[in-house]
mmCIF file as gemmi writes it, N, C-alpha and C atoms, coordinates in Angstrom:
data_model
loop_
_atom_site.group_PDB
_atom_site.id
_atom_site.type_symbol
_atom_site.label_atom_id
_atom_site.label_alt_id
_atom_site.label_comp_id
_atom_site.label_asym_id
_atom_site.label_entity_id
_atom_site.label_seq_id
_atom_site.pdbx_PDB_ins_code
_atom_site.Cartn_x
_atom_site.Cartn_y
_atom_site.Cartn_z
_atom_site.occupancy
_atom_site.B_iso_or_equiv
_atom_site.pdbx_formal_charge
_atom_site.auth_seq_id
_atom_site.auth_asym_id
_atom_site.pdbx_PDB_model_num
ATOM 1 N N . UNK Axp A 1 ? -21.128 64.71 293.849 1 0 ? 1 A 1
ATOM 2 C CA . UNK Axp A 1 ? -21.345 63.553 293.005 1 0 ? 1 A 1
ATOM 3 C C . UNK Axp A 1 ? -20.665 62.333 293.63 1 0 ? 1 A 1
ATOM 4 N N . UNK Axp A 2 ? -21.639 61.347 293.132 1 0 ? 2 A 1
ATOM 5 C CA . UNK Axp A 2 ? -20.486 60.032 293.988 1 0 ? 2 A 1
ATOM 6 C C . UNK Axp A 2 ? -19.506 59.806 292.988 1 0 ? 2 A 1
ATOM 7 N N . UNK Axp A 3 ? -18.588 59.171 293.706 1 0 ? 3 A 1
ATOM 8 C CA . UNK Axp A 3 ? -17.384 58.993 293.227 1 0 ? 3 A 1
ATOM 9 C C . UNK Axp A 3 ? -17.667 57.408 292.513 1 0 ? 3 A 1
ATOM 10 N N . UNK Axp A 4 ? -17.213 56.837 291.198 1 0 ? 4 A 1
ATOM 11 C CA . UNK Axp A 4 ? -17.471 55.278 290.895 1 0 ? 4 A 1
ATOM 12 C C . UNK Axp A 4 ? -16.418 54.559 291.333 1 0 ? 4 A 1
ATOM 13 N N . UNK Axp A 5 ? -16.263 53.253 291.591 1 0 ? 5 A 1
ATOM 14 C CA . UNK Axp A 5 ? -15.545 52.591 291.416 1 0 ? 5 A 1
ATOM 15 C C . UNK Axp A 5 ? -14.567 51.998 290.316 1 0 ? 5 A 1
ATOM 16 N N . UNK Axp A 6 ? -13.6 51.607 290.49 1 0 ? 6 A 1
ATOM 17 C CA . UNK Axp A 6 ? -12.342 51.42 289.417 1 0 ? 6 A 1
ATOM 18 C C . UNK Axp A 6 ? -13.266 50.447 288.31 1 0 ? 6 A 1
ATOM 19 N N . UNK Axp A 7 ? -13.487 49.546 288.61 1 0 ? 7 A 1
ATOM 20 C CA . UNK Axp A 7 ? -14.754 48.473 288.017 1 0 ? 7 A 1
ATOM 21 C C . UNK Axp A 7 ? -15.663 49.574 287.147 1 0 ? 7 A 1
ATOM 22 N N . UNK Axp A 8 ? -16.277 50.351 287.554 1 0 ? 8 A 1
ATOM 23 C CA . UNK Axp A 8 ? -17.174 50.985 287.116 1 0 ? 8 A 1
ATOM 24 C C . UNK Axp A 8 ? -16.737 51.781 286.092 1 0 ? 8 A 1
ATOM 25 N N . UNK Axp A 9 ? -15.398 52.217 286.247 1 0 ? 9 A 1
ATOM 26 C CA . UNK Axp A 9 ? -14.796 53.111 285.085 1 0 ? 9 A 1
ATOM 27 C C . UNK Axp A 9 ? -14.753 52.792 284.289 1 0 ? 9 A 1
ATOM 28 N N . UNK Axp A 10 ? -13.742 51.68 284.491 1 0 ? 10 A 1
ATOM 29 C CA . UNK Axp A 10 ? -13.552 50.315 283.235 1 0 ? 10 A 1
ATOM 30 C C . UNK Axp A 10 ? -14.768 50.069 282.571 1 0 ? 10 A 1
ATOM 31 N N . UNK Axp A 11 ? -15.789 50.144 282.957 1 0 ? 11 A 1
ATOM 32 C CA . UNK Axp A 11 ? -16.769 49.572 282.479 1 0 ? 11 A 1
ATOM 33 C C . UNK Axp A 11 ? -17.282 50.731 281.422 1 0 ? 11 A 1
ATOM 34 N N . UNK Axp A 12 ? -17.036 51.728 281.824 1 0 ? 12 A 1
ATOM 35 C CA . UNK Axp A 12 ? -17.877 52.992 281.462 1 0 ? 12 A 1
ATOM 36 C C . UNK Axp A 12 ? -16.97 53.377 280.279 1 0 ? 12 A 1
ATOM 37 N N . UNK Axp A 13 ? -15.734 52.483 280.408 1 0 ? 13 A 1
ATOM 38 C CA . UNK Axp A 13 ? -14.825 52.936 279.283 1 0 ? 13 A 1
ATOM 39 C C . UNK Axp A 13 ? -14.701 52.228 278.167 1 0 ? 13 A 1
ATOM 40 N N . UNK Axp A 14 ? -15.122 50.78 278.548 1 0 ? 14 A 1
ATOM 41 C CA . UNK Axp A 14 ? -15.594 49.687 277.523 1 0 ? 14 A 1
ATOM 42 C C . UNK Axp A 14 ? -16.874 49.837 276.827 1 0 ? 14 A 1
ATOM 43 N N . UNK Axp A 15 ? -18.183 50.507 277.071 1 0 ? 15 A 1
ATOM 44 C CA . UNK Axp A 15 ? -19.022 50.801 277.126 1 0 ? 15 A 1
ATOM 45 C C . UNK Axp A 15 ? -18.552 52.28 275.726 1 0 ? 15 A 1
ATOM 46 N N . UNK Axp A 16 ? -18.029 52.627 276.087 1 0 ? 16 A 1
ATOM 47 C CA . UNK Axp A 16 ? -18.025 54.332 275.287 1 0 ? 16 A 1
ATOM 48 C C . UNK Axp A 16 ? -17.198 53.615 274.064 1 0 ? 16 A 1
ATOM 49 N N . UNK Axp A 17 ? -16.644 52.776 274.209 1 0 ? 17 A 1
ATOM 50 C CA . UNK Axp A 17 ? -15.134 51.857 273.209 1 0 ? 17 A 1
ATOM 51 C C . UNK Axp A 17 ? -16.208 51.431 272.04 1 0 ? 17 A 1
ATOM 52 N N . UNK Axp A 18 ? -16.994 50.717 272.953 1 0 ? 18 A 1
ATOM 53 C CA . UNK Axp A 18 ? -18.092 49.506 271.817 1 0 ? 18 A 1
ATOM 54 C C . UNK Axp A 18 ? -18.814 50.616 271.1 1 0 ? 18 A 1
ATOM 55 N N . UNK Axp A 19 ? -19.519 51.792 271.891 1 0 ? 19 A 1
ATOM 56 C CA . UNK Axp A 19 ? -20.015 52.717 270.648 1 0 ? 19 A 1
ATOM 57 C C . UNK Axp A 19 ? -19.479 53.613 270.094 1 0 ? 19 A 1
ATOM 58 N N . UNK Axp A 20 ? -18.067 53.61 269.997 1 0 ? 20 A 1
ATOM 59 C CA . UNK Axp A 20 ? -17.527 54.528 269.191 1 0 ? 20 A 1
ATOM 60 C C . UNK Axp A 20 ? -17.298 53.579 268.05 1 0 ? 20 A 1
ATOM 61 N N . UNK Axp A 21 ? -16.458 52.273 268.206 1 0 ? 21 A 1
ATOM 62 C CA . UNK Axp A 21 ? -16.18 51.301 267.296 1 0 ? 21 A 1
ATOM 63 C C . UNK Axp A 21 ? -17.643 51.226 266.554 1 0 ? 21 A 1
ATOM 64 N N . UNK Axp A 22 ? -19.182 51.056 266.745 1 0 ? 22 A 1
ATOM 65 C CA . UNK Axp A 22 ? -20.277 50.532 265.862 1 0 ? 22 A 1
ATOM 66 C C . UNK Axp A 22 ? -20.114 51.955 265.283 1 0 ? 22 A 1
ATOM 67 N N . UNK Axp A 23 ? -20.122 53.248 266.179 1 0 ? 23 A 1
ATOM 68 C CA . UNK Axp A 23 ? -20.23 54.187 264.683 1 0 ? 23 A 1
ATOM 69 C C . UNK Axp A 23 ? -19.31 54.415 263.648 1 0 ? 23 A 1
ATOM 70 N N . UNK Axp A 24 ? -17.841 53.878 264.153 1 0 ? 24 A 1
ATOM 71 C CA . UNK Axp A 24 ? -17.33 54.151 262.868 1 0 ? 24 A 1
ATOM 72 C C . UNK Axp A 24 ? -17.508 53.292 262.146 1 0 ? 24 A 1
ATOM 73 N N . UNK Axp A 25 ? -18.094 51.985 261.991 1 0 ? 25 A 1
ATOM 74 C CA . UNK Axp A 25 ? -18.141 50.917 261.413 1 0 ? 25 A 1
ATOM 75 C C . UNK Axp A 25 ? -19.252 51.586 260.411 1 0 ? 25 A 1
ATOM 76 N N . UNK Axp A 26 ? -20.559 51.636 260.901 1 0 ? 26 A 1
ATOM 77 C CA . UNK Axp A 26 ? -21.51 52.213 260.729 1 0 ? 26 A 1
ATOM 78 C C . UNK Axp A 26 ? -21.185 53.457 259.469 1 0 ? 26 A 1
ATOM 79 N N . UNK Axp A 27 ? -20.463 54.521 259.666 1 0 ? 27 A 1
ATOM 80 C CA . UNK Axp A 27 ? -20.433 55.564 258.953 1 0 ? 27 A 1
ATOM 81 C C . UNK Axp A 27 ? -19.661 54.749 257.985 1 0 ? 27 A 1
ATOM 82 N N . UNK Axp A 28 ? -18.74 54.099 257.734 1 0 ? 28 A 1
ATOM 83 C CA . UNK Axp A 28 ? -17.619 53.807 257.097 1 0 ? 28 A 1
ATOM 84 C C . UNK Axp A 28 ? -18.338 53.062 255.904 1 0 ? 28 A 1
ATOM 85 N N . UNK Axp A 29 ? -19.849 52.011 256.589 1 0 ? 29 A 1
ATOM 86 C CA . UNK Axp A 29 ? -20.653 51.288 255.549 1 0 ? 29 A 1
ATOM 87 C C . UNK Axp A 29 ? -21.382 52.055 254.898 1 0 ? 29 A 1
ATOM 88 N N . UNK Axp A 30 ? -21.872 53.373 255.302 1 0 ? 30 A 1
ATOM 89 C CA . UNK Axp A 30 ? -23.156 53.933 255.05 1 0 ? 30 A 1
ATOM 90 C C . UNK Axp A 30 ? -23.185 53.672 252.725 1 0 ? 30 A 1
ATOM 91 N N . UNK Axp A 31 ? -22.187 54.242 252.678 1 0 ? 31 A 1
ATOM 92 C CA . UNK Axp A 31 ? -21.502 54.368 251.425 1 0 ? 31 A 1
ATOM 93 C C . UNK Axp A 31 ? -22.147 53.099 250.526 1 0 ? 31 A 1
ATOM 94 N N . UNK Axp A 32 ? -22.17 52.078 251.034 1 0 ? 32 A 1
ATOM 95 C CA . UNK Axp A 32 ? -22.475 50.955 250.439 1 0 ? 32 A 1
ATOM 96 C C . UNK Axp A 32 ? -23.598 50.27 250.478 1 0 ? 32 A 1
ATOM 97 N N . UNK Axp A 33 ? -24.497 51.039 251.109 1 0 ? 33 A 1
ATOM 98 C CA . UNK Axp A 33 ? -25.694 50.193 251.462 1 0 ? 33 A 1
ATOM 99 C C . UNK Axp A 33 ? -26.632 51.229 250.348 1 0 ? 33 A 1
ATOM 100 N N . UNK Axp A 34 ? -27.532 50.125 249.474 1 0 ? 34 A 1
ATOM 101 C CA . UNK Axp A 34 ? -28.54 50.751 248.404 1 0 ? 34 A 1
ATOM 102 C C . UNK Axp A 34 ? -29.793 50.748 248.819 1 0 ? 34 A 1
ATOM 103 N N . UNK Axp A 35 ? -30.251 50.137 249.322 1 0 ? 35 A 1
ATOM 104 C CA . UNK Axp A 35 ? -31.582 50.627 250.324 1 0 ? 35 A 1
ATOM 105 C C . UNK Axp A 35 ? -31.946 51.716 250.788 1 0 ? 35 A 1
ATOM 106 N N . UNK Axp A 36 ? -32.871 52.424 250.554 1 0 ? 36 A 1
ATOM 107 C CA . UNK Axp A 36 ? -32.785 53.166 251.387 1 0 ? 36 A 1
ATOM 108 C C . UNK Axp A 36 ? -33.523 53.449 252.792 1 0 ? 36 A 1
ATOM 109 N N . UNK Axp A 37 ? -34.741 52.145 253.083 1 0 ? 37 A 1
ATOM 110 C CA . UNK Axp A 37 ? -34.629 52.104 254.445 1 0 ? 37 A 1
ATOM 111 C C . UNK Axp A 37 ? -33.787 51.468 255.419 1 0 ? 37 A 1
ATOM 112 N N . UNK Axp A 38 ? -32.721 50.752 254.614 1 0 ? 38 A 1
ATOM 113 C CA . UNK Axp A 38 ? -31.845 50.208 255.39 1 0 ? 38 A 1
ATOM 114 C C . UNK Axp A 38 ? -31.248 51.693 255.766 1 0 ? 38 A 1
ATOM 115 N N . UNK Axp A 39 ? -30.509 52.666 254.636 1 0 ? 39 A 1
ATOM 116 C CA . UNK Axp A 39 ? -30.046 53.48 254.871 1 0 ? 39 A 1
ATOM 117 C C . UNK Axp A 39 ? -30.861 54.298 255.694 1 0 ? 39 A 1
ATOM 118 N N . UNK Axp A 40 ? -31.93 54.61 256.014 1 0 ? 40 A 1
ATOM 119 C CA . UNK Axp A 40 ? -32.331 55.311 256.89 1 0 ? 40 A 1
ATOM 120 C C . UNK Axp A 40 ? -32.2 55.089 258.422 1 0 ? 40 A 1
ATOM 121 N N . UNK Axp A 41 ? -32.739 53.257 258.894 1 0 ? 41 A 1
ATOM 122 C CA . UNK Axp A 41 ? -32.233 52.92 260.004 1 0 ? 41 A 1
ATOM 123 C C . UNK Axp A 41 ? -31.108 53.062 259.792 1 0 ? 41 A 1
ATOM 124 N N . UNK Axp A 42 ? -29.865 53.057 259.728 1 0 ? 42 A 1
ATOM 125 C CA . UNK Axp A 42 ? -28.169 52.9 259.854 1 0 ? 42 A 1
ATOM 126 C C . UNK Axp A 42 ? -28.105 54.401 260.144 1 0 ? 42 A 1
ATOM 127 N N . UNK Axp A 43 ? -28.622 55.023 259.393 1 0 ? 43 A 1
ATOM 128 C CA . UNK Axp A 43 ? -28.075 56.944 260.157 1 0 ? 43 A 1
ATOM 129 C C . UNK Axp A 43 ? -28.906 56.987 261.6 1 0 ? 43 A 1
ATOM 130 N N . UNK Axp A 44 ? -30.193 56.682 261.21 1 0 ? 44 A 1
ATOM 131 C CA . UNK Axp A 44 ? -30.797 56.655 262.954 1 0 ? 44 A 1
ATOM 132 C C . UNK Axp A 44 ? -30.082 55.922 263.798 1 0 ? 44 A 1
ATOM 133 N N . UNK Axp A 45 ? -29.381 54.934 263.362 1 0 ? 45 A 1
ATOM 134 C CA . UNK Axp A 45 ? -28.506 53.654 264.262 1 0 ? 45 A 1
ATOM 135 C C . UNK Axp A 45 ? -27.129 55.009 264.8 1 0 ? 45 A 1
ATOM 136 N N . UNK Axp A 46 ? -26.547 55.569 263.982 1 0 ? 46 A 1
ATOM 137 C CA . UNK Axp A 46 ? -25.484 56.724 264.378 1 0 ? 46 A 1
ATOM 138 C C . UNK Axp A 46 ? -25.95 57.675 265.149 1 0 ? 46 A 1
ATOM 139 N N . UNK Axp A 47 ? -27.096 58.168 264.636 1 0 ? 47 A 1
ATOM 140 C CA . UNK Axp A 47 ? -27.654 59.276 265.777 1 0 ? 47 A 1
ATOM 141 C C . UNK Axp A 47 ? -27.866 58.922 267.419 1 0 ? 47 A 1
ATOM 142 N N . UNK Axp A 48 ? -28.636 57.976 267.277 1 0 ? 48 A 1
ATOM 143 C CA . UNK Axp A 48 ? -28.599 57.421 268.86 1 0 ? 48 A 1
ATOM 144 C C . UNK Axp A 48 ? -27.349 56.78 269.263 1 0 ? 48 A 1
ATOM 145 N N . UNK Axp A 49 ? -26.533 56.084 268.799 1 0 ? 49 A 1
ATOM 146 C CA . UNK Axp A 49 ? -25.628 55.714 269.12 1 0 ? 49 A 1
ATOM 147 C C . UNK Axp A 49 ? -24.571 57.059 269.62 1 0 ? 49 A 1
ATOM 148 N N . UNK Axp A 50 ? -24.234 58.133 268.596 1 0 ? 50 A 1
ATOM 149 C CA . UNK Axp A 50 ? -23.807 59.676 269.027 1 0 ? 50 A 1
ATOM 150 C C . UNK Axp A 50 ? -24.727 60.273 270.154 1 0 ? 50 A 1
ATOM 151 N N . UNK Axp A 51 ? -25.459 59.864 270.464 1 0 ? 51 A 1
ATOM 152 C CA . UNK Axp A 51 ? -26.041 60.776 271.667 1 0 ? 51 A 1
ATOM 153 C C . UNK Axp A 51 ? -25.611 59.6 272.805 1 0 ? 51 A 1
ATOM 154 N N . UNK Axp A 52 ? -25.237 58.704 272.62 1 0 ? 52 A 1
ATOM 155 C CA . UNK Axp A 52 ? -25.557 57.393 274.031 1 0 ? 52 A 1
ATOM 156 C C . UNK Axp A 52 ? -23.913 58.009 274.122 1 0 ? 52 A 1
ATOM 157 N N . UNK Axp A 53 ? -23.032 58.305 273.453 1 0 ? 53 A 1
ATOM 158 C CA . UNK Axp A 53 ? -21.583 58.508 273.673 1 0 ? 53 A 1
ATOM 159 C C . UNK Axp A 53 ? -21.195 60.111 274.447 1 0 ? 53 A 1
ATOM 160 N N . UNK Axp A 54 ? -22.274 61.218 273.944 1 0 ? 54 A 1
ATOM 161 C CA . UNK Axp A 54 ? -22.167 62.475 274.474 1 0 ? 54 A 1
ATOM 162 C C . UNK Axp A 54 ? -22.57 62.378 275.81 1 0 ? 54 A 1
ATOM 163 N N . UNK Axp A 55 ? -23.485 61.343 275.928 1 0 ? 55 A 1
ATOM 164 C CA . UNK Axp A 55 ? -24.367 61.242 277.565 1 0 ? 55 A 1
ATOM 165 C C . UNK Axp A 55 ? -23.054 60.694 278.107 1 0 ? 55 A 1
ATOM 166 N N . UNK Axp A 56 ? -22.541 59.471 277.8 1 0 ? 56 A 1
ATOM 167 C CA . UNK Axp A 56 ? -21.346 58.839 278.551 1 0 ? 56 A 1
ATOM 168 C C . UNK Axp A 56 ? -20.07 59.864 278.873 1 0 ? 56 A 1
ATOM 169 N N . UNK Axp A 57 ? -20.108 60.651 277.49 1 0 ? 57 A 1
ATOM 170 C CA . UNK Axp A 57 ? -18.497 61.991 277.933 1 0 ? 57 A 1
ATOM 171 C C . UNK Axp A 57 ? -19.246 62.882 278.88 1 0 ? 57 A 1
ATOM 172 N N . UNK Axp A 58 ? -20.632 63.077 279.113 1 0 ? 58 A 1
ATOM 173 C CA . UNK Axp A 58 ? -21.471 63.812 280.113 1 0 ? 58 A 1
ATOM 174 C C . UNK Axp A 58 ? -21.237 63.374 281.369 1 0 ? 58 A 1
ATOM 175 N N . UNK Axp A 59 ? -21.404 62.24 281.458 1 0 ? 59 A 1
ATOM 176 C CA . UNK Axp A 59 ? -21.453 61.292 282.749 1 0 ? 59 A 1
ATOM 177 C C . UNK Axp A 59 ? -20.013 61.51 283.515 1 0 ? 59 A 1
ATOM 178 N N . UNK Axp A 60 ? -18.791 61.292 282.553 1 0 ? 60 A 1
ATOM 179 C CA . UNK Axp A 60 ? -17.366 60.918 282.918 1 0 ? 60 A 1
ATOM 180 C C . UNK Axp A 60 ? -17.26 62.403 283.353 1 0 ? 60 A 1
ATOM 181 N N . UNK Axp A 61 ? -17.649 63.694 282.795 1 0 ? 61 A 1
ATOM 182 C CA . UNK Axp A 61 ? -17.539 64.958 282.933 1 0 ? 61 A 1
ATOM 183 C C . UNK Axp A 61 ? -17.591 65.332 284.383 1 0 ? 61 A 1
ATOM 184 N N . UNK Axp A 62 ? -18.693 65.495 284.054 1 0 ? 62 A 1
ATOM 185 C CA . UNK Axp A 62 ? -19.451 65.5 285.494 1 0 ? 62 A 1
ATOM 186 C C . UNK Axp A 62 ? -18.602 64.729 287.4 1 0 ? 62 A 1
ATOM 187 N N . UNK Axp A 63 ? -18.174 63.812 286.366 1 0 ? 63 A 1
ATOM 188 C CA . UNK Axp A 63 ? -17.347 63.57 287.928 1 0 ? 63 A 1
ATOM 189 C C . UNK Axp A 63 ? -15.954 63.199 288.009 1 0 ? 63 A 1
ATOM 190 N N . UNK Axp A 64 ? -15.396 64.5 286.664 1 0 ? 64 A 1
ATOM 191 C CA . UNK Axp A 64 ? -14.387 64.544 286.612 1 0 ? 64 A 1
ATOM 192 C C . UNK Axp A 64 ? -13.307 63.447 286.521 1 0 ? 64 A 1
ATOM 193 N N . UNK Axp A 65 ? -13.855 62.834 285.5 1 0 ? 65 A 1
ATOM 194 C CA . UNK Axp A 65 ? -13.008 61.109 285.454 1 0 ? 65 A 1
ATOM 195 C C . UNK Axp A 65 ? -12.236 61.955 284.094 1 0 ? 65 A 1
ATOM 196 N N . UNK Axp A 66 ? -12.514 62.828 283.052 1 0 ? 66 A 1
ATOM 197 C CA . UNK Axp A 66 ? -11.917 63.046 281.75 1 0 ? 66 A 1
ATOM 198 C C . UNK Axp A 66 ? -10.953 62.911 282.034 1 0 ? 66 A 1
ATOM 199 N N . UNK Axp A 67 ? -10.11 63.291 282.99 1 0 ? 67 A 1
ATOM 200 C CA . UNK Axp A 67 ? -8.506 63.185 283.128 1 0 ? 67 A 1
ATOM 201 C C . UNK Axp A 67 ? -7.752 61.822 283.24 1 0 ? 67 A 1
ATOM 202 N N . UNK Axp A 68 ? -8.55 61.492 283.286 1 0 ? 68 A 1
ATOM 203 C CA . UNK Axp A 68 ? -8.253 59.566 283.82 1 0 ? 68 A 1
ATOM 204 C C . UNK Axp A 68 ? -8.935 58.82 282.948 1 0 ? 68 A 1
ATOM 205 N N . UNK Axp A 69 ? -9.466 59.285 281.684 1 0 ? 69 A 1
ATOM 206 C CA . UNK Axp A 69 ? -9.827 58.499 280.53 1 0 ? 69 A 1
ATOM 207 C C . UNK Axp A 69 ? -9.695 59.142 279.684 1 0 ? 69 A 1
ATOM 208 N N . UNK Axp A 70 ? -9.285 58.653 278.509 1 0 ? 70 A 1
ATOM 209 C CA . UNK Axp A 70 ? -9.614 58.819 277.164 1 0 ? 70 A 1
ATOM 210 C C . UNK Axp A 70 ? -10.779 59.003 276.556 1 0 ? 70 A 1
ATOM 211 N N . UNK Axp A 71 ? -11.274 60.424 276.248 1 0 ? 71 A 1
ATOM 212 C CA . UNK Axp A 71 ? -12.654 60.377 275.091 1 0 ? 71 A 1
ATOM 213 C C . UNK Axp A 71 ? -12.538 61.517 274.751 1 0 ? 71 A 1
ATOM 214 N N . UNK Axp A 72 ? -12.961 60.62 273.114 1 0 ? 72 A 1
ATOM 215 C CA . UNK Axp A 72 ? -12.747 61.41 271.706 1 0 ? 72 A 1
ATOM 216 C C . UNK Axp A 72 ? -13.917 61.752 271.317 1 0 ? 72 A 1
C-alpha cells in the first residue's frame, strides 16, 4: 500500500472529525424533528454518513495509520 503523506493524514483526520461531529449532531436532533420525511432523510443522512466513516477507519486500517490516529 502506498504510504500518505503527513498532509494527507491530517486531512483524513479532519475529514472523519466533520462526520463524526454531523452524526452526533444528527442523532442528538433526531428526537425533535416531527416530520416525518424530514425524519426519514436525517436517518438516511446517518446511515451514509456511518458508512463514509467505516470506509475512512477502512482506509486508515489498511495502511496501518490506526496507531497514529484516533478513531472511534
Amino acid at each position: 500500500m502506498d504510504k500518505i503523506s503527513t498532509a494527507e493524514m491530517l486531512q483524513l483526520r479532519e475529514l472523519m472529525q466533520m462526520e463524526t461531529n454531523a452524526v452526533a449532531k444528527a442523532k442528538g436532533t433526531q428526537a425533535l424533528i416531527k416530520d416525518d420525511e424530514l425524519l426519514t432523510l436525517v436517518k438516511s443522512g446517518i446511515q451514509a454518513s456511518e458508512a463514509r466513516i467505516k470506509s475512512l477507519q477502512r482506509f486508515a486500517s489498511e495502511r496501518d495509520m490506526v496507531s497514529t490516529m484516533e478513531v472511534q
